[in-house]
Structure formats: C-alpha cells, structure tokens
N, CA and C atoms as a LAMMPS dump frame, in Angstrom:
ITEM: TIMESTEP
0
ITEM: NUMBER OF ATOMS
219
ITEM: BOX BOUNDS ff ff ff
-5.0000000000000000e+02 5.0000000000000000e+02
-5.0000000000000000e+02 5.0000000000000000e+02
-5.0000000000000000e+02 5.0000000000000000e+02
ITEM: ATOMS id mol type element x y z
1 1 1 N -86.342 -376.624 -1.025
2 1 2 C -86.121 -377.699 -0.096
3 1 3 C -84.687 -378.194 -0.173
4 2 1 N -84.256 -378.482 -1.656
5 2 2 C -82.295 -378.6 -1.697
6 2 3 C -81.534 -377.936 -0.963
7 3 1 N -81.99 -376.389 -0.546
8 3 2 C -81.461 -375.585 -0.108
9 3 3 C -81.324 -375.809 1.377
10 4 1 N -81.971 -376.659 2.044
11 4 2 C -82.194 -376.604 3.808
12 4 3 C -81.222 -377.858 3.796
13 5 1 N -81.257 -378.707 2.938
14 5 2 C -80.497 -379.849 3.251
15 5 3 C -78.819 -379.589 2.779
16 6 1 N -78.695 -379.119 2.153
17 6 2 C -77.227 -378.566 1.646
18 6 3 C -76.722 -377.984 2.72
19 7 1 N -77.472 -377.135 2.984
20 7 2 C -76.547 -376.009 4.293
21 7 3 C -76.361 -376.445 5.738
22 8 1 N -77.462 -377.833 5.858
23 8 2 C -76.824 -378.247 7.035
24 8 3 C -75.818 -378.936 7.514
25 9 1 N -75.44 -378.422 8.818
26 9 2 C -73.807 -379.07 8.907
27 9 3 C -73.763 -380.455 8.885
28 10 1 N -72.517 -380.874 8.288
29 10 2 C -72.333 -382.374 8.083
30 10 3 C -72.307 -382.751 9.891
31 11 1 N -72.091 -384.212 10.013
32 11 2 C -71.644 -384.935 11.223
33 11 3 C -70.503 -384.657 11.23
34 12 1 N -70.116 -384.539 12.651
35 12 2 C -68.432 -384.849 12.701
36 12 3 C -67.556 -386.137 12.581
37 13 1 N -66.818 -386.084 12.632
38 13 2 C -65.451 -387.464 12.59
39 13 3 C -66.014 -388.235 13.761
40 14 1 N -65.721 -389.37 13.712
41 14 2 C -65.638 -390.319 14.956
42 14 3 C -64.979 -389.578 16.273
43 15 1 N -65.428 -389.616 17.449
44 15 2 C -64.976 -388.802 18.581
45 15 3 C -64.209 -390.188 19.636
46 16 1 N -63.249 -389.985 19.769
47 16 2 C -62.422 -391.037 20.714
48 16 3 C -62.122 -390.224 21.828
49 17 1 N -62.363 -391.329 23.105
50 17 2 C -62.311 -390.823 24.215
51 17 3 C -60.684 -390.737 24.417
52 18 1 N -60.138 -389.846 25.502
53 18 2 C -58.491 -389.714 25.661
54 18 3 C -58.117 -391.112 26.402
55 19 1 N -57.127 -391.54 25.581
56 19 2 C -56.328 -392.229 26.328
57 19 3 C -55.783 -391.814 27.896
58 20 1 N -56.292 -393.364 28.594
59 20 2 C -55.541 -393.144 30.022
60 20 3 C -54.142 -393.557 30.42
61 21 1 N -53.3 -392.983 30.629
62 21 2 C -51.561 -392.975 30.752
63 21 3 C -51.539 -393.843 32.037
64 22 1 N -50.79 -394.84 32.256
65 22 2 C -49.881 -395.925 32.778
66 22 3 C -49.91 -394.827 34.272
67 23 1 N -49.092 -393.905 34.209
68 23 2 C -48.686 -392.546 34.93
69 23 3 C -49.773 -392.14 35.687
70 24 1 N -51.067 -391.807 35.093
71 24 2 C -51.863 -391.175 35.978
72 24 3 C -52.821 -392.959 36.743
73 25 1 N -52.444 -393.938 36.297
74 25 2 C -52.971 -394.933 36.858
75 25 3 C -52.777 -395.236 37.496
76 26 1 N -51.366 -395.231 38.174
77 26 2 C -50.567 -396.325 39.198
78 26 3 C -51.163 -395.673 40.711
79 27 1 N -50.987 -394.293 40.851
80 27 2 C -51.682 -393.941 41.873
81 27 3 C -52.714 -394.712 42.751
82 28 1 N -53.781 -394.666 41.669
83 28 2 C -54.918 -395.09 42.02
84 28 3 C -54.546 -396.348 42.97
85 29 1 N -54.401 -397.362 41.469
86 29 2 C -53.866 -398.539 41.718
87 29 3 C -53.253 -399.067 43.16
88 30 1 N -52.353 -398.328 43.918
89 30 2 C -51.55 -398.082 44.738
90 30 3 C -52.573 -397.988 45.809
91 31 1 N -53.506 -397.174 45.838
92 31 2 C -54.424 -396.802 46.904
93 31 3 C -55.345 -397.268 47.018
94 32 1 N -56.066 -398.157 46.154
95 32 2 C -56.806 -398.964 46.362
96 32 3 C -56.935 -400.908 46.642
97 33 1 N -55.235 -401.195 46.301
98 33 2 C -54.394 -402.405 46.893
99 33 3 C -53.839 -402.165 48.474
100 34 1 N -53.687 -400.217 49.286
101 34 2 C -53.526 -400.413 50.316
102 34 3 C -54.77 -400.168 51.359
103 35 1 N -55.716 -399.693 50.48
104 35 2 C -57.309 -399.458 51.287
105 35 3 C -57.925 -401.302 51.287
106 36 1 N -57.648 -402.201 50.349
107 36 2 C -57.608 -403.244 50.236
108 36 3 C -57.158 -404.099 51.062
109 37 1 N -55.647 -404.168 51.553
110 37 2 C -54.954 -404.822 52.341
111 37 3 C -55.239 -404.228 53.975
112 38 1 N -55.478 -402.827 53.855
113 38 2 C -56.228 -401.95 55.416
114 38 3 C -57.495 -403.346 55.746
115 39 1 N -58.389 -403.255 54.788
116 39 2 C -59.811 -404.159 55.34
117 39 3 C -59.58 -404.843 55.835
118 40 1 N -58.466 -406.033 54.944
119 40 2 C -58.68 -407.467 54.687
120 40 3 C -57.712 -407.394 56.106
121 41 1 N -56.596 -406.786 56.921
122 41 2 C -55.765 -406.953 57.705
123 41 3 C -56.868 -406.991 59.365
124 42 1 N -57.359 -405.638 59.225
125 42 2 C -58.705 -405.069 60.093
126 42 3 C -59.9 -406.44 60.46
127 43 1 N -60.273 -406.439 58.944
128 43 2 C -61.503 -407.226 59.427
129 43 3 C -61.737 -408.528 58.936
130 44 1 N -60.813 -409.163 58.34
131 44 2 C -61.116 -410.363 58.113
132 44 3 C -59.805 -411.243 58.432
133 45 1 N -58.515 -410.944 58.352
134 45 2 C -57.893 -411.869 58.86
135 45 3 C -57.915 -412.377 60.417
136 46 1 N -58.475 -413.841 60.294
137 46 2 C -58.691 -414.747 61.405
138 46 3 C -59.437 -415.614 61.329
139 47 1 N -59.544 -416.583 62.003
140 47 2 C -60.158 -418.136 61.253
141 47 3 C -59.262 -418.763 60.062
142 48 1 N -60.258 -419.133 59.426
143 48 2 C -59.794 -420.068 58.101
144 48 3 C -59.327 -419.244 57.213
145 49 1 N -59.48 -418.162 56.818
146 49 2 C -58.392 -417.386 55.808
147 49 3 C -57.348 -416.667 56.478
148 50 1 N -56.882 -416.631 57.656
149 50 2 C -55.362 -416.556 58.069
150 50 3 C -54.422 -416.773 57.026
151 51 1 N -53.86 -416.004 57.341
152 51 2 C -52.622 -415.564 56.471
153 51 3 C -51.326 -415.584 57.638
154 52 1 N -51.784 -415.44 58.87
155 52 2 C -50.728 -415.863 59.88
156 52 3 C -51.348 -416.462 61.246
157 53 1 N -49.934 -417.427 62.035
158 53 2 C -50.585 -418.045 62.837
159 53 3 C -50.354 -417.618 63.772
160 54 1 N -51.596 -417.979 64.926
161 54 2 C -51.711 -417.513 66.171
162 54 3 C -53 -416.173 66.034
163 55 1 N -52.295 -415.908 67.113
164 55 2 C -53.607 -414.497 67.642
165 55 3 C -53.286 -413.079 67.649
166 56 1 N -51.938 -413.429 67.236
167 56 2 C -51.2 -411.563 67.401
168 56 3 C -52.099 -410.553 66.634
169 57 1 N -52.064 -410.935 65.129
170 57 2 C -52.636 -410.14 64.487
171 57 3 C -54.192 -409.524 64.955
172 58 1 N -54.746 -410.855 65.621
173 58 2 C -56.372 -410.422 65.617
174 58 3 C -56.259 -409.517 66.938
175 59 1 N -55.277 -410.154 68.045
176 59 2 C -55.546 -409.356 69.257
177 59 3 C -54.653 -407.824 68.85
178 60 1 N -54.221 -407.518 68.075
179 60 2 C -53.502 -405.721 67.778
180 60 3 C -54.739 -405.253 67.014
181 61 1 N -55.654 -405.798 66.073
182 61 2 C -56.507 -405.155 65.547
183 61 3 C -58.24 -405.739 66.217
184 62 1 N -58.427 -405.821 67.145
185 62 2 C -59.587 -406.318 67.705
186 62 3 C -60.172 -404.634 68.056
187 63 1 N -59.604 -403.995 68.65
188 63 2 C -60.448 -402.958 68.935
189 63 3 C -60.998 -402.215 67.489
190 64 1 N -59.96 -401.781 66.539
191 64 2 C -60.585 -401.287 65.547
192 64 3 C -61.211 -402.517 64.395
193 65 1 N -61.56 -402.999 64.668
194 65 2 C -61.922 -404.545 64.131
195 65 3 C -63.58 -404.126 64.53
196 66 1 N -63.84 -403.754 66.171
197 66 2 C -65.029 -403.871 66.399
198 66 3 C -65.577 -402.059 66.497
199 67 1 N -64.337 -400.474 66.15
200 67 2 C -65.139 -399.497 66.149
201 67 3 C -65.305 -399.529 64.305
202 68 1 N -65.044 -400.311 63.887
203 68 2 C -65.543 -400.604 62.22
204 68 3 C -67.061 -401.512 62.2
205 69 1 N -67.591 -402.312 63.021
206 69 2 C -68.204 -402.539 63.004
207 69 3 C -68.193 -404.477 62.113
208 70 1 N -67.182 -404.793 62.28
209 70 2 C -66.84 -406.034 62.027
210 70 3 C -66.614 -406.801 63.117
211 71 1 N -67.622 -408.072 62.886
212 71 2 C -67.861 -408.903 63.936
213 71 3 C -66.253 -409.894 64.196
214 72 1 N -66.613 -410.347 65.292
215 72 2 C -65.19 -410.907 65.795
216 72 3 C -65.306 -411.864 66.722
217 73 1 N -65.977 -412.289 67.543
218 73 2 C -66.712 -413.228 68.551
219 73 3 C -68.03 -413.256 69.182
C-alpha cells in the first residue's frame, strides 16, 4: 500500500493566470468608449440629459434613432 502512495505524482505549484498588458488593453478600451458614445449620441441624447442645446443633434440622428429601434416621440 506505501508503494501506490509514493509513486503518485505530487500536485503542482500554484498556477497564475497571465498577466494582461496595458498594450493589448487600450484597444478594447477605445472601442467600447466609441460603441458607447455611438448609443448615447443615437439614442439618448435629448430631453433632460442633453449634452447640447436645441434640436440639431436629435433632428441629424432621428432617422437612425428610430431604424435602431429607440423611441423618440
């Protein structure tokens, strides 16, 4: 019975996942602050969270405002 427990392999070392680099992050980062600012420009600026005044913005994005399926009036 000493014999089955001796020969089996030990555990390994602690396993650490790879570090993620600054470098392969920013990308992302980048594309998901301009898929971000796409929405928020599209379908929600107007009314009370305006970010600018008047109607320009809503009347240049009203059509794709409504083939997105974001309500508008």
């Amino acid at each position: 019975m000493s014999d089955v427990i001796a020969s089996s392999p030990s555990l390994p070392g602690a396993v650490h996942p790879p570090a993620i680099l600054l470098r392969e992050l920013w990308p992302w980062a980048l594309f998901v602050l301009a898929l971000l600012t796409l929405v928020y420009t599209v379908g929600i600026e107007q009314g009370a969270s305006s970010l600018t005044s008047g109607n320009v913005l809503h009347e240049w994005m009203h059509d794709g405002r409504h083939l997105l399926g974001f309500p508008c009036h």
